[in-house]
C-alpha positions in Angstrom: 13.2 -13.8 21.2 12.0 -16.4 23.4 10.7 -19.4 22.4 7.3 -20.6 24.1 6.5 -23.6 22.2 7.9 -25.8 19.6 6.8 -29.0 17.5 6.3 -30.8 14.9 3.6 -29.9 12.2 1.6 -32.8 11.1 1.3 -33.8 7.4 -2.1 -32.4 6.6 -0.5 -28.8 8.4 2.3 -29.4 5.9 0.3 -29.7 2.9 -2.0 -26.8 3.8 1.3 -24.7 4.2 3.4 -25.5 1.3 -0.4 -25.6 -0.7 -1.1 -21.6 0.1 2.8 -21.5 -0.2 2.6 -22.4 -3.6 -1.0 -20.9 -4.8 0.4 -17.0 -3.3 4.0 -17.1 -4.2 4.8 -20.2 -6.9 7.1 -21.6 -4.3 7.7 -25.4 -3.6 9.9 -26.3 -1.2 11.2 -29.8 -0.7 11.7 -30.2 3.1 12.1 -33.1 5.0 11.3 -31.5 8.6 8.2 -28.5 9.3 8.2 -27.4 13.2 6.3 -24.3 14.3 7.8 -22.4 16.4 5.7 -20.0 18.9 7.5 -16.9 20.2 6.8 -14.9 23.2 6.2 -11.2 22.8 6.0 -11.1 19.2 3.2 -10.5 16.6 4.5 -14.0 14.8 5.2 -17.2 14.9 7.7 -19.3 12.8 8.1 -22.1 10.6 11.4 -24.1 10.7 12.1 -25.8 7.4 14.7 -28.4 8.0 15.9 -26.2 10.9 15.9 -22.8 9.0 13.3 -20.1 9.7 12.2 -20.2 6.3 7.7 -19.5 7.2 6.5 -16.4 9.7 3.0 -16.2 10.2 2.0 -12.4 10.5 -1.5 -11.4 11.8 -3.6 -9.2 8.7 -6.2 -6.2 9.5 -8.3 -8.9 10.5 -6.8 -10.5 13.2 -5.9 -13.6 11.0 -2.5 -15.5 10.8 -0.8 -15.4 7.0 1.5 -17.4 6.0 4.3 -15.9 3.9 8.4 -16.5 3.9 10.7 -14.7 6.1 13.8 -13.0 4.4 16.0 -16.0 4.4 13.0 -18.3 3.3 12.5 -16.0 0.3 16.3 -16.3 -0.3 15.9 -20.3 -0.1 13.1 -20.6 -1.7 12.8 -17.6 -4.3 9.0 -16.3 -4.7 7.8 -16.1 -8.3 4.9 -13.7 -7.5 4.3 -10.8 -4.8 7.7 -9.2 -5.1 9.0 -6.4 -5.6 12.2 -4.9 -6.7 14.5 -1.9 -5.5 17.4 -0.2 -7.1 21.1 0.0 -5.8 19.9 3.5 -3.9 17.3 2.4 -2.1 18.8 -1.4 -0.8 20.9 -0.2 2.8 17.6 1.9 3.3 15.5 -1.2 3.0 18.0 -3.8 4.8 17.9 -1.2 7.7 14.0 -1.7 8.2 13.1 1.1 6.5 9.5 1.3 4.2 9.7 1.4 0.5 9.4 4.4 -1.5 8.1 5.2 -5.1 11.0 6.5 -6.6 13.2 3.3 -5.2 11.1 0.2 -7.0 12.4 -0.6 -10.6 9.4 -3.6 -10.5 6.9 -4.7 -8.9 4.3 -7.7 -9.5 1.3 -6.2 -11.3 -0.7 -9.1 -9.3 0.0 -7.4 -5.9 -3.2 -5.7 -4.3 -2.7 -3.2 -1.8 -3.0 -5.1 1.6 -1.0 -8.0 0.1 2.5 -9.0 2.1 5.1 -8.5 -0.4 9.2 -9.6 -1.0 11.5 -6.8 -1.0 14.1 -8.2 -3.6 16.9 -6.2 -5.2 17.6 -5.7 -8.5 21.2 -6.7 -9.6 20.8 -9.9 -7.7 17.5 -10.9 -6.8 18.2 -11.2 -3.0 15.6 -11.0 -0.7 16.2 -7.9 1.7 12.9 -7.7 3.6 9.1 -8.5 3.6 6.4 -6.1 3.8 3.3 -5.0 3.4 1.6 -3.1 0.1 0.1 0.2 0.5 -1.3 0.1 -3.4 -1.8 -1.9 -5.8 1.5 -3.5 -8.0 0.7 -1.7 -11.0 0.7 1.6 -8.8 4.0 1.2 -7.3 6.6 2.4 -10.1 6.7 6.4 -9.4 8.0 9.6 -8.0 6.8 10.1 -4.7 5.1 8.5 -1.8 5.7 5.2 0.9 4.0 2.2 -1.2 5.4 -0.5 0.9 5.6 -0.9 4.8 8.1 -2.8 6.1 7.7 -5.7 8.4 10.8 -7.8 8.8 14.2 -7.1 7.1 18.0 -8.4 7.2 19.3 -7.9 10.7 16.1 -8.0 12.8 15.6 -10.1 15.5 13.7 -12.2 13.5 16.2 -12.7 10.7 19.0 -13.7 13.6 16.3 -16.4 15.3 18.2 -19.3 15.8 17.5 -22.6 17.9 
């Protein structure tokens, strides 16, 4: 990934982040340093958090940046709401990119609505494995059968090995 731009995000851009940061997934970081980061050829753009990609900004239906955390900002700053959790069985499927299925989700915020960007977390450990995007609804996610979450970004994508 190239970069095409990079600087520094002014205070009120901080606030803004950290304040839908906080409202969607109970995080609060505490960061001295916020730079955007624009990429060329990609669908997102980054937020470094004292150096770490720890923000991606991922275009909705609409055509609309959201903000949410990339895998290792999820890992940093752990998400309280919009995750959900996979079994043992189902975590080298996920970490490989692949999208969630019923039968693999122990748990899964009852707060998600389908269309929501979720955290893939598993369940011994609570680590972050990937980031995706909600088919259904949270409370419809425990099952047998059927994709409920499509993944986006997962360990070992280009994204998750972006370094400056």
């Amino acid at each position: 990934m190239q970069v095409k731009s990079r600087h520094h995000l002014r205070a009120d851009a901080v606030d803004e982040l950290e304040s839908a940061l906080e409202a969607k997934l109970g995080v609060t970081m505490d960061a001295d340093t916020h730079e955007k980061v624009e990429l060329e050829g990609t669908d997102y753009d980054l937020v470094l958090v004292d150096g770490e990609p720890a923000v991606v900004y991922i275009e909705d239906e609409r055509g609309e940046q959201e903000r949410f955390l990339t895998v290792r900002g999820a890992n940093e700053y752990p998400p309280e709401r919009n995750v959900v959790t996979v079994d043992a069985g189902a975590i080298s499927f996920v970490s490989d990119g692949a999208d969630v299925m019923r039968p693999g989700i122990t748990e899964a915020d009852p707060s998600i609505e389908a269309g929501d960007l979720v955290a893939i977390a598993e369940e011994n450990h609570g680590k972050v494995l990937a980031v995706g995007r909600a088919r259904t609804d949270g409370d419809d996610m425990v099952g047998d059968e059927g994709k409920v979450v499509d993944s986006i970004h997962h360990v070992g994508d280009d994204l998750y090995e972006f370094s400056v």
